[in-house]
PDB file of N, CA, C and O in Angstrom:
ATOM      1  N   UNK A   1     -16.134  29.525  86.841  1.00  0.00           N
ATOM      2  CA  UNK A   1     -15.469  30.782  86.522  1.00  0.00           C
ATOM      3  C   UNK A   1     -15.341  31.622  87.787  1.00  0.00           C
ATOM      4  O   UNK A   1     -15.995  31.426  88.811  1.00  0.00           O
ATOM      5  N   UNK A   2     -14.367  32.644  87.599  1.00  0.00           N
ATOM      6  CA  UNK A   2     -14.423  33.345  88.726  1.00  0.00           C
ATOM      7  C   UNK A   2     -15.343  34.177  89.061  1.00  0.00           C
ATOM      8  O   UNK A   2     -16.381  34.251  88.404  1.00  0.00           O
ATOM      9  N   UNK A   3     -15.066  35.095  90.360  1.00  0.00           N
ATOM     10  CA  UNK A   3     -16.027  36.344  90.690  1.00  0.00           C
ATOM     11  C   UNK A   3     -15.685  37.372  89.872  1.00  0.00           C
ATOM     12  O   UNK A   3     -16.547  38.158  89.479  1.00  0.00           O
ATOM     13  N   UNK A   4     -14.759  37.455  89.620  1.00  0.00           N
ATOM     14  CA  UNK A   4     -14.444  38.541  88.648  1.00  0.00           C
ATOM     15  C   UNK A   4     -14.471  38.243  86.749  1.00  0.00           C
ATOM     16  O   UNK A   4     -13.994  38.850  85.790  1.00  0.00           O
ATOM     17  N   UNK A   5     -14.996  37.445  86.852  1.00  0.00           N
ATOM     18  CA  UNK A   5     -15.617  36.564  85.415  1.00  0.00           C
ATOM     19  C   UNK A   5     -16.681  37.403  85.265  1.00  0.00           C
ATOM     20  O   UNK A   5     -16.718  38.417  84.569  1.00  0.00           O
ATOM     21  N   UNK A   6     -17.728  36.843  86.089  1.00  0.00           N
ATOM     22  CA  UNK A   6     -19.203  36.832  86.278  1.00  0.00           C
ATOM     23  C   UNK A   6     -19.375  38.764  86.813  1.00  0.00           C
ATOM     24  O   UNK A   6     -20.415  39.309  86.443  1.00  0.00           O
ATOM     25  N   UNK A   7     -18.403  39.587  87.590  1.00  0.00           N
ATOM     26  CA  UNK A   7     -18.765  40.706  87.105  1.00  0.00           C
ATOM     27  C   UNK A   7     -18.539  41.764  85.781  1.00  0.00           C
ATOM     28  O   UNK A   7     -18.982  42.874  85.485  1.00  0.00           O
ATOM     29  N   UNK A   8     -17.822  41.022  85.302  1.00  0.00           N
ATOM     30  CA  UNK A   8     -17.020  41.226  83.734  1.00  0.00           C
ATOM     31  C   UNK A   8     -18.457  41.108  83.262  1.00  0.00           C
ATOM     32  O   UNK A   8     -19.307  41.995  83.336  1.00  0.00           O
ATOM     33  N   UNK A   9     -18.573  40.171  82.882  1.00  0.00           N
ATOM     34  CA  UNK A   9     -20.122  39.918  82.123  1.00  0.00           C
ATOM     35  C   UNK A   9     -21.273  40.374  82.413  1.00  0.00           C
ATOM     36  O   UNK A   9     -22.254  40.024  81.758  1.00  0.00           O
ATOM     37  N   UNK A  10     -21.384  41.406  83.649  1.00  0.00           N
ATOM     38  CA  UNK A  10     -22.962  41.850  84.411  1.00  0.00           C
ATOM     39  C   UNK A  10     -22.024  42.772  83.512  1.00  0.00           C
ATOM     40  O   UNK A  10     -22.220  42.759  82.297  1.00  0.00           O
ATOM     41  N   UNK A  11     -21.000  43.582  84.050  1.00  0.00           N
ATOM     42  CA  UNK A  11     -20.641  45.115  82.947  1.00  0.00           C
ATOM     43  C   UNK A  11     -20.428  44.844  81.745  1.00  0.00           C
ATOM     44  O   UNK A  11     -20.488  45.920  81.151  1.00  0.00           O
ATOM     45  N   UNK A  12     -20.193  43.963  80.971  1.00  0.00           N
ATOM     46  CA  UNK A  12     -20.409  43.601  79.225  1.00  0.00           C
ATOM     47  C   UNK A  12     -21.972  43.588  79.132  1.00  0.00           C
ATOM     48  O   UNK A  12     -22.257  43.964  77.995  1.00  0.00           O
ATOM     49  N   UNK A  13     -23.120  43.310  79.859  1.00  0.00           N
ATOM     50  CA  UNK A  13     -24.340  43.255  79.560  1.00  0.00           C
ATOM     51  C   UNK A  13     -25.105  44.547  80.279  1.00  0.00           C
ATOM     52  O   UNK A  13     -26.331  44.644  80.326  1.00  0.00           O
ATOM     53  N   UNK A  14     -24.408  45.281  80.694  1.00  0.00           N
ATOM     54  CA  UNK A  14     -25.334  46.829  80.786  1.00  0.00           C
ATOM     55  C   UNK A  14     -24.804  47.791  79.865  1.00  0.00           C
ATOM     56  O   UNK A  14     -25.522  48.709  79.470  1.00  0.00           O
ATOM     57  N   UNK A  15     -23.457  47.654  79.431  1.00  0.00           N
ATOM     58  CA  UNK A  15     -22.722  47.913  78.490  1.00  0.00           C
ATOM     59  C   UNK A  15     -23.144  47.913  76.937  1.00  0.00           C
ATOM     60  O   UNK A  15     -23.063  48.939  76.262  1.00  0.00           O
ATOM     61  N   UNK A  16     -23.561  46.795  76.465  1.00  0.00           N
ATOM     62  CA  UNK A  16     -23.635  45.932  74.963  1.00  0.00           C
ATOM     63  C   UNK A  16     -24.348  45.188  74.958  1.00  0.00           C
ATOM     64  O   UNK A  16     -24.113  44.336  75.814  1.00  0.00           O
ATOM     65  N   UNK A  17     -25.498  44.955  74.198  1.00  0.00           N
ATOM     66  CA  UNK A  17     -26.709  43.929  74.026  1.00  0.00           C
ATOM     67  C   UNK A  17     -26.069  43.016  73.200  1.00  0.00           C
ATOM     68  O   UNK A  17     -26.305  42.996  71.992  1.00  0.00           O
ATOM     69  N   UNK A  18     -25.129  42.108  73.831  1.00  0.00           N
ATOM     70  CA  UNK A  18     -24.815  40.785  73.417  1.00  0.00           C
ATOM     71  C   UNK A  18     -25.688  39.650  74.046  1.00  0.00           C
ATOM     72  O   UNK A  18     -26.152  39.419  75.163  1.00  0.00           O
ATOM     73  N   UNK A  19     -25.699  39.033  72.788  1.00  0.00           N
ATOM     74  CA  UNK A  19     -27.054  37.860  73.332  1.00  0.00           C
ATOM     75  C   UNK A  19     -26.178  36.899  74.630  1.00  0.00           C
ATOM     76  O   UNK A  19     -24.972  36.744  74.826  1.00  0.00           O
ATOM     77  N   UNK A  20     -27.461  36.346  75.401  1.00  0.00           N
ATOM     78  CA  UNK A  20     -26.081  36.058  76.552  1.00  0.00           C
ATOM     79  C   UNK A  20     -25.884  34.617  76.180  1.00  0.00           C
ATOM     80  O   UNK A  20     -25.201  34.028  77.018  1.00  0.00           O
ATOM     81  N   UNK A  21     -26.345  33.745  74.998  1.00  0.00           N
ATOM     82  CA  UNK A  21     -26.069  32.584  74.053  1.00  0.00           C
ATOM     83  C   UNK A  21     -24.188  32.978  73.806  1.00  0.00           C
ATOM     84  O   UNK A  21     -23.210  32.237  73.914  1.00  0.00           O
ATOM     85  N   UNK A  22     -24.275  34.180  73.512  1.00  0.00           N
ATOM     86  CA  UNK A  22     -22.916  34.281  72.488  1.00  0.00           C
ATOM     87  C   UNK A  22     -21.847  34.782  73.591  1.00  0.00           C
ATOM     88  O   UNK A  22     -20.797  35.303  73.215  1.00  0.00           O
ATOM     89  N   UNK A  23     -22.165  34.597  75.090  1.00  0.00           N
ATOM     90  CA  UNK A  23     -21.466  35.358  76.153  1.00  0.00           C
ATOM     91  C   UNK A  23     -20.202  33.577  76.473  1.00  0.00           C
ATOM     92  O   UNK A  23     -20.717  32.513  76.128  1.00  0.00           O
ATOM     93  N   UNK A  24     -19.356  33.546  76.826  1.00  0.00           N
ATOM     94  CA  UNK A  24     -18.548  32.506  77.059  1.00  0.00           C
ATOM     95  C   UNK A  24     -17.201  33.624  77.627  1.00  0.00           C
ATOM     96  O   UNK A  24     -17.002  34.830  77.480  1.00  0.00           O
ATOM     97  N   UNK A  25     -16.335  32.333  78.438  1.00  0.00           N
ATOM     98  CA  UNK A  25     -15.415  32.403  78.347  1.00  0.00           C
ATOM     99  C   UNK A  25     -14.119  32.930  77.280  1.00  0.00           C
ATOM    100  O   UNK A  25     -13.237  33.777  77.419  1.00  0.00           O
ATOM    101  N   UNK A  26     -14.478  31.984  76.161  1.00  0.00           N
ATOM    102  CA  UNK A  26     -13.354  31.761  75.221  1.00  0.00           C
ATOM    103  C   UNK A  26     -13.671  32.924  74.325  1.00  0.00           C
ATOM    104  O   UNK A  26     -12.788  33.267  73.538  1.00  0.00           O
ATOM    105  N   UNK A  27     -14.904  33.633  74.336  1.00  0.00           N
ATOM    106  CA  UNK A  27     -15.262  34.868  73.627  1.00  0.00           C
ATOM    107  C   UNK A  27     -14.548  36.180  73.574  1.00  0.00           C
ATOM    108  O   UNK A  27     -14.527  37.086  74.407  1.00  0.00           O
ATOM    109  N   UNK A  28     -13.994  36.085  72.459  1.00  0.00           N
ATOM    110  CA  UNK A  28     -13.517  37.753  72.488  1.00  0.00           C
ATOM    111  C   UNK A  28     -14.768  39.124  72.107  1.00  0.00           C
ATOM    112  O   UNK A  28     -15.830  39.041  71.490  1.00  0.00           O
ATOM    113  N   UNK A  29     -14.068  40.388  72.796  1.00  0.00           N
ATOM    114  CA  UNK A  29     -14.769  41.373  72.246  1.00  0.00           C
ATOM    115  C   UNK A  29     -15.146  41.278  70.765  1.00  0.00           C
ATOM    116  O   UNK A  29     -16.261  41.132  70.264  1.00  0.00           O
ATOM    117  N   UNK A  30     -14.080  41.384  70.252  1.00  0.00           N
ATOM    118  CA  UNK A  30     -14.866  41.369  68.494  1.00  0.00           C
ATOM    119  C   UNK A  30     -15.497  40.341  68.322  1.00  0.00           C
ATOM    120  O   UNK A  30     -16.401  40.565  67.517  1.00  0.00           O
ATOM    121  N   UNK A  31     -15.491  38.920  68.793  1.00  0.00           N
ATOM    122  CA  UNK A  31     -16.182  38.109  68.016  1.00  0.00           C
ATOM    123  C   UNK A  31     -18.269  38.324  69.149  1.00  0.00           C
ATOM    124  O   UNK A  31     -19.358  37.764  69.023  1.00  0.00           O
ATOM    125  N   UNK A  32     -17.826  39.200  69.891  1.00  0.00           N
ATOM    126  CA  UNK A  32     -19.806  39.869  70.706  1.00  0.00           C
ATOM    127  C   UNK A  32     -19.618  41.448  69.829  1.00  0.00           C
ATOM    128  O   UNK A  32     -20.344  42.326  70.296  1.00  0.00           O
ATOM    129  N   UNK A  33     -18.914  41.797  68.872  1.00  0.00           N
ATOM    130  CA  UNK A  33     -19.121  42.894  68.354  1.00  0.00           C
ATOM    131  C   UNK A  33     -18.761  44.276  68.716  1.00  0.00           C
ATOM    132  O   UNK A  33     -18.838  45.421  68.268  1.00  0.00           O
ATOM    133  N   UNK A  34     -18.334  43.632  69.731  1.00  0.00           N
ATOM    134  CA  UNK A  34     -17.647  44.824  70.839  1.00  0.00           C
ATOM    135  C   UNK A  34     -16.636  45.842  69.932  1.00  0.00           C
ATOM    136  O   UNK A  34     -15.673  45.464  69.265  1.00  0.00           O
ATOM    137  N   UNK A  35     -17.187  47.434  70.112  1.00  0.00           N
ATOM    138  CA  UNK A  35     -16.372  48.317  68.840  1.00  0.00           C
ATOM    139  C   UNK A  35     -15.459  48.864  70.456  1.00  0.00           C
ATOM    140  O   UNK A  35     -15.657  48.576  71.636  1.00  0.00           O
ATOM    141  N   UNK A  36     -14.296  49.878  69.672  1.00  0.00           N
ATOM    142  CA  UNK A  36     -13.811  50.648  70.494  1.00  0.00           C
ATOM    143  C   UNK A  36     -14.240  51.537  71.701  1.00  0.00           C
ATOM    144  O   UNK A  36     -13.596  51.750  72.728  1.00  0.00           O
ATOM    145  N   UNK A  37     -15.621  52.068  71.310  1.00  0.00           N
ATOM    146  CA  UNK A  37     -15.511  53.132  72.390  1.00  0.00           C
ATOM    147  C   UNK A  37     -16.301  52.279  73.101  1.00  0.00           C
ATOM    148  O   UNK A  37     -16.642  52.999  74.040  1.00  0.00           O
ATOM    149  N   UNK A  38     -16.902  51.041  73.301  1.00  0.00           N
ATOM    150  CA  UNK A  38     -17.326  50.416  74.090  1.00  0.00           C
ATOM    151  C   UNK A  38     -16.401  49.631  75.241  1.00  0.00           C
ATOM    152  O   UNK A  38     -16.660  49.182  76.357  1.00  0.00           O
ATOM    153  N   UNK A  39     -15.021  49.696  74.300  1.00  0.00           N
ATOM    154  CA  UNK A  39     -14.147  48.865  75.072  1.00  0.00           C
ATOM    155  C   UNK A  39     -13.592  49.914  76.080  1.00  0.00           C
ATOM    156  O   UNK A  39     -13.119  49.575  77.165  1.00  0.00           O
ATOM    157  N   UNK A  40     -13.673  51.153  75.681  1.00  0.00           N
ATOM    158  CA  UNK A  40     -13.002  52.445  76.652  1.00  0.00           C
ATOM    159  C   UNK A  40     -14.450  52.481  77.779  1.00  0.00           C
ATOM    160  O   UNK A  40     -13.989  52.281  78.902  1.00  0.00           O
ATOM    161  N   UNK A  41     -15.445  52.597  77.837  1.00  0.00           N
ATOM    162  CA  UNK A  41     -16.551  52.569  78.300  1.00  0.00           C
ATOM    163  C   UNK A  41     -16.757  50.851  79.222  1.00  0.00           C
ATOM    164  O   UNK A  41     -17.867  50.566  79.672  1.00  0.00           O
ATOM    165  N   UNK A  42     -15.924  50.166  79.336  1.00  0.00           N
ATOM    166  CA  UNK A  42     -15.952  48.957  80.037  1.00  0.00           C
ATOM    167  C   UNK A  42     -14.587  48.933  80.290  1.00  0.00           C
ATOM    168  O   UNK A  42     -14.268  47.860  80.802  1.00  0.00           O
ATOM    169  N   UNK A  43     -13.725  49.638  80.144  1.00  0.00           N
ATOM    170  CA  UNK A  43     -12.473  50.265  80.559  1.00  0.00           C
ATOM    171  C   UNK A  43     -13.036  51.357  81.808  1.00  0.00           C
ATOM    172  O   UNK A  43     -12.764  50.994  82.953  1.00  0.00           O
ATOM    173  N   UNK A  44     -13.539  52.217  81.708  1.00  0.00           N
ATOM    174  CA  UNK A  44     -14.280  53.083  82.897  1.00  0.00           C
ATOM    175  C   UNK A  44     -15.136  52.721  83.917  1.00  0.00           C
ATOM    176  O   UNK A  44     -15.220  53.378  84.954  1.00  0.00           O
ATOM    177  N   UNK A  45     -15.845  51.618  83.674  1.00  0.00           N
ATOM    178  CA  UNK A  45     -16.692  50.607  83.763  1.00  0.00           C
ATOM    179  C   UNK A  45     -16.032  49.911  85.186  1.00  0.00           C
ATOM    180  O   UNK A  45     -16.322  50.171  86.354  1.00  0.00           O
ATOM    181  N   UNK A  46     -14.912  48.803  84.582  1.00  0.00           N
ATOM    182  CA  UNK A  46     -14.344  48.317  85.989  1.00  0.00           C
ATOM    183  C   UNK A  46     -13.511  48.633  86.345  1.00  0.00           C
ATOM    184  O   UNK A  46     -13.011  47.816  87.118  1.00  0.00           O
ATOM    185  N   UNK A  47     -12.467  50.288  86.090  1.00  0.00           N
ATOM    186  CA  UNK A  47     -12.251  51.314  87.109  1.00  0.00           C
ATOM    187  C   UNK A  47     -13.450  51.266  88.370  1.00  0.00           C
ATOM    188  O   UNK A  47     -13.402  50.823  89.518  1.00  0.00           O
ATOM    189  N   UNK A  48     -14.530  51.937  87.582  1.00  0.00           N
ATOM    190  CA  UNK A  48     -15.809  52.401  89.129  1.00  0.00           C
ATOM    191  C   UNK A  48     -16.389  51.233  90.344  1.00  0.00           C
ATOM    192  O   UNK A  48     -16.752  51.261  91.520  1.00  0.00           O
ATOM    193  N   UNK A  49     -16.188  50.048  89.050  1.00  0.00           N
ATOM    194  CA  UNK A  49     -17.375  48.996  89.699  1.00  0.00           C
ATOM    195  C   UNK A  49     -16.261  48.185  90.697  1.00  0.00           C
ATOM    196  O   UNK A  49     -16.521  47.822  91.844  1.00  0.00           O
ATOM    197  N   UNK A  50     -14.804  47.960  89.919  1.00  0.00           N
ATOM    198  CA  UNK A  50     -13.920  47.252  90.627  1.00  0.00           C
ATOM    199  C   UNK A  50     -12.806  47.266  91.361  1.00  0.00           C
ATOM    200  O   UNK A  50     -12.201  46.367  91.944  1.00  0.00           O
ATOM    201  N   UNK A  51     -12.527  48.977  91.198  1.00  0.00           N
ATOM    202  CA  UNK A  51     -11.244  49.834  91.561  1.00  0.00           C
ATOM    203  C   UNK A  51      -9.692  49.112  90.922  1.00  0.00           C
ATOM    204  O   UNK A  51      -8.568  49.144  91.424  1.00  0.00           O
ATOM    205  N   UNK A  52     -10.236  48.389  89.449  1.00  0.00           N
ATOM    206  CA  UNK A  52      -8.697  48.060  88.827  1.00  0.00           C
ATOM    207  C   UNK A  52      -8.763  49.244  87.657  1.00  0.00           C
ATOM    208  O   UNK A  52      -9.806  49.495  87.053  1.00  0.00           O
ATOM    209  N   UNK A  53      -7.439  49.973  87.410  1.00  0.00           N
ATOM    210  CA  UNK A  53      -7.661  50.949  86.066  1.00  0.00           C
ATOM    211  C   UNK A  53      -7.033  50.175  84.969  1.00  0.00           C
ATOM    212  O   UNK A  53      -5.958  49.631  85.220  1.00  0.00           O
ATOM    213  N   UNK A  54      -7.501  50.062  83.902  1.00  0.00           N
ATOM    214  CA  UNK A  54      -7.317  49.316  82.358  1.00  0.00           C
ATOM    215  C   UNK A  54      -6.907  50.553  81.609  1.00  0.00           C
ATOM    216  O   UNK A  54      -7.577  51.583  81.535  1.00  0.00           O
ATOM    217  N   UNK A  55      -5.678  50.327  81.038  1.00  0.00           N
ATOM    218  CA  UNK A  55      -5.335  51.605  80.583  1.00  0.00           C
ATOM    219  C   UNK A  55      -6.222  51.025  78.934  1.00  0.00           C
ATOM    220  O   UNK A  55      -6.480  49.896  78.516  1.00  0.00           O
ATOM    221  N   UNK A  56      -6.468  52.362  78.384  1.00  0.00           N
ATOM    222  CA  UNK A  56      -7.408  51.954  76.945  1.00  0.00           C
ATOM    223  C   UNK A  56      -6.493  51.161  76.449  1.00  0.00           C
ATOM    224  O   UNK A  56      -7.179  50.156  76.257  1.00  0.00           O
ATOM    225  N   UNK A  57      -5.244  50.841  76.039  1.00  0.00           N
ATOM    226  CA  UNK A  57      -3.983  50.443  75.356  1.00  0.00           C
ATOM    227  C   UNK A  57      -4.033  48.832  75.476  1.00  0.00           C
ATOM    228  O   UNK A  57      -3.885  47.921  74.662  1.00  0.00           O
ATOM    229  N   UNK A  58      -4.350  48.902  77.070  1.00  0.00           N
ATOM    230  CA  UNK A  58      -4.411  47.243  77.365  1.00  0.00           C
ATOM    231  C   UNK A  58      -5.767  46.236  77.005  1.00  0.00           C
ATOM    232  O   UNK A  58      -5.725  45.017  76.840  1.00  0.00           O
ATOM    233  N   UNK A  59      -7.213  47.296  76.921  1.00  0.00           N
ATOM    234  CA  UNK A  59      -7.986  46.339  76.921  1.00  0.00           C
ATOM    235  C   UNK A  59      -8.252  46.332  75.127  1.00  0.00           C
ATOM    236  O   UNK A  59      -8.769  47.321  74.608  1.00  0.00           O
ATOM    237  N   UNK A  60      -7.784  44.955  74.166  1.00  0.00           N
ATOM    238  CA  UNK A  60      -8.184  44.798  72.695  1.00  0.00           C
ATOM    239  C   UNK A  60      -8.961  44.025  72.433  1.00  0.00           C
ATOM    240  O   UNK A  60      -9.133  42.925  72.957  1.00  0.00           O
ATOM    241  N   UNK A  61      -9.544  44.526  71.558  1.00  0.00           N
ATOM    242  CA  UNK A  61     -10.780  43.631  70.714  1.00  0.00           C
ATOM    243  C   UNK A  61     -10.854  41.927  70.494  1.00  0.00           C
ATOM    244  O   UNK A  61     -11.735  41.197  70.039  1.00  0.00           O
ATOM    245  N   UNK A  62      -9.450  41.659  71.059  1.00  0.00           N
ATOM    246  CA  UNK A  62      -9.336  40.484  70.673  1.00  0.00           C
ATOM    247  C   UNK A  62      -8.858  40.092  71.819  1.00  0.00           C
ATOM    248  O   UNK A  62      -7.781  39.505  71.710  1.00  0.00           O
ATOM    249  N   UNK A  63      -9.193  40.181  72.697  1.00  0.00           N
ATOM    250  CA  UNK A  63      -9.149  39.915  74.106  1.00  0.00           C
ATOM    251  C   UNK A  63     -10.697  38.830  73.908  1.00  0.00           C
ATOM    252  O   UNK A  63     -11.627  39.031  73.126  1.00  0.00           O
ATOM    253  N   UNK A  64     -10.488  37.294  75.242  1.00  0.00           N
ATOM    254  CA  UNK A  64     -11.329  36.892  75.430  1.00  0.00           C
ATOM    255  C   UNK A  64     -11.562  37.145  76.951  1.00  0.00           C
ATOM    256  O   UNK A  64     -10.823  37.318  77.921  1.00  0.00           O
ATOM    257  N   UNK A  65     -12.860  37.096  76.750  1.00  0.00           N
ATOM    258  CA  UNK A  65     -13.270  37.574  78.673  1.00  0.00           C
ATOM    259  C   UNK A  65     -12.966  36.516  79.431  1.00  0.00           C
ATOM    260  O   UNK A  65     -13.505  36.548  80.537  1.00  0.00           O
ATOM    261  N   UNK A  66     -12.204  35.475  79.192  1.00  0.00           N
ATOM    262  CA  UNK A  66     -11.702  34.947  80.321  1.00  0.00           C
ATOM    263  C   UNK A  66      -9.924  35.667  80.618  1.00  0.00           C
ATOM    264  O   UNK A  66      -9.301  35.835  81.667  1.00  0.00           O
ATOM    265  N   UNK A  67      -9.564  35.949  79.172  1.00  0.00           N
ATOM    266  CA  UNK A  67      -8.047  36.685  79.766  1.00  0.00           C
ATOM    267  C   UNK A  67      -7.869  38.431  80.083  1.00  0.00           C
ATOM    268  O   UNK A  67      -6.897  39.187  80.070  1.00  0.00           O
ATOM    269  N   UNK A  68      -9.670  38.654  80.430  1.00  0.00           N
ATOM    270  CA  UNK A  68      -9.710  39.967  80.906  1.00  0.00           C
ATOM    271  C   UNK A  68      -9.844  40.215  82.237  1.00  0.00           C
ATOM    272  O   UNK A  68      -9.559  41.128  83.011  1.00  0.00           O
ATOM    273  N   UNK A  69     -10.515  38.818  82.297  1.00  0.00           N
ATOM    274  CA  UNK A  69     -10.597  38.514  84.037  1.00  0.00           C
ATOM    275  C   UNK A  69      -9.322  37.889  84.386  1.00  0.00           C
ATOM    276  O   UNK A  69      -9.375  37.410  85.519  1.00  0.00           O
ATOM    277  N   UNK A  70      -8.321  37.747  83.873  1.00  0.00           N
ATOM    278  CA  UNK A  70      -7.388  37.058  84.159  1.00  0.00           C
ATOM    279  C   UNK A  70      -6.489  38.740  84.894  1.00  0.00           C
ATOM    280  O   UNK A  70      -6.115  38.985  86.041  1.00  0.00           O
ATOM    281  N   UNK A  71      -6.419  39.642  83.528  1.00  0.00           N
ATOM    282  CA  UNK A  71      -5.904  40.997  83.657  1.00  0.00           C
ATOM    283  C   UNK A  71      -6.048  41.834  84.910  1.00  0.00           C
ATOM    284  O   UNK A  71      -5.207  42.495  85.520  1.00  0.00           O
ATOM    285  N   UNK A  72      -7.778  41.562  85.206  1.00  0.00           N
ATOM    286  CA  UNK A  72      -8.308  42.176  86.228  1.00  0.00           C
ATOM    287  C   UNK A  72      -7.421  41.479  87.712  1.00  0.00           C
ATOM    288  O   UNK A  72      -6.403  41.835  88.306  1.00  0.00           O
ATOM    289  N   UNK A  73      -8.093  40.697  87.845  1.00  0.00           N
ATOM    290  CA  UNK A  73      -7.305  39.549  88.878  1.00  0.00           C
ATOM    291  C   UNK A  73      -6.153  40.204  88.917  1.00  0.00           C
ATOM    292  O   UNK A  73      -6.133  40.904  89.929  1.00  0.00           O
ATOM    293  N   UNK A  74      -4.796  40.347  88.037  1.00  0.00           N
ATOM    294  CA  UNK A  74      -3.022  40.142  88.126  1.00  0.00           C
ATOM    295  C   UNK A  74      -3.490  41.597  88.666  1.00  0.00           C
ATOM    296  O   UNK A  74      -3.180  41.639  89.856  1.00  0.00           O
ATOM    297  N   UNK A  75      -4.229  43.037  88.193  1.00  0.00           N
ATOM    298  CA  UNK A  75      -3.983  43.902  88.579  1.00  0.00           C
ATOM    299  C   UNK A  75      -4.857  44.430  90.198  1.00  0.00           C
ATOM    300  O   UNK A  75      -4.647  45.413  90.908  1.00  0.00           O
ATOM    301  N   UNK A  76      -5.987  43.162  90.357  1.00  0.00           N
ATOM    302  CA  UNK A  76      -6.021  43.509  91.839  1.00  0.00           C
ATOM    303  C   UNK A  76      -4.768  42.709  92.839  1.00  0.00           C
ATOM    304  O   UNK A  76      -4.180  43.092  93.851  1.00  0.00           O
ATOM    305  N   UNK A  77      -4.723  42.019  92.403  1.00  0.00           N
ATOM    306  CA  UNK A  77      -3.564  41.655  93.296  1.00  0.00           C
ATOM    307  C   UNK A  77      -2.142  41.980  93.577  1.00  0.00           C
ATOM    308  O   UNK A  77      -1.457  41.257  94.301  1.00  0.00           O
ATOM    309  N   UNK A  78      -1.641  43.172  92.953  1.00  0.00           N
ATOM    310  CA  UNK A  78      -0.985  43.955  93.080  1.00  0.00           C
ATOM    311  C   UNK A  78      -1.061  45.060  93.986  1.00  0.00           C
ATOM    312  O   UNK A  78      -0.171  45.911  93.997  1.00  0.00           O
TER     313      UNK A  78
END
C-alpha cells in the first residue's frame, strides 16, 4: 500500500477505535462504523497532517480507504 494509505490509517486510528483486525484496504467508513462528524474530523485531519483539503461533500461513508488514498494522492498531485 501506499504512504499515503498507511497515513490514512495512523489518522483513522487516533480518530476512531476501529479494531485494527477490521482496518483493510477494501474497507469502507461505514462498514469501521465511521459516523459523519468523524468523517468531517478526518476531513480536518488530512487538511493539517497532509496539506490536501477534502471538501466534507467528497469524503462518504462508503468510501473505502484505499479510494481515499487514491483521492488524497489525485489531489496532491495537482
Amino acid at each position: 500500500m501506499s504512504t499515503t494509505y498507511d497515513q490514512l490509517v495512523t489518522i483513522l486510528a487516533k480518530l476512531h477505535d476501529a479494531p485494527p483486525d477490521r482496518i483493510s484496504p477494501d474497507v469502507t467508513f461505514a462498514g469501521l462504523d465511521v459516523d459523519s462528524l468523524t468523517l468531517v474530523e478526518i476531513s480536518m485531519r488530512i487538511e493539517r497532517d497532509l496539506g490536501v483539503t477534502i471538501e466534507d461533500n467528497e469524503l462518504q461513508e462508503d468510501f473505502t480507504l484505499d479510494a481515499t488514498a487514491q483521492l488524497i494522492d489525485e489531489k496532491l498531485a495537482q
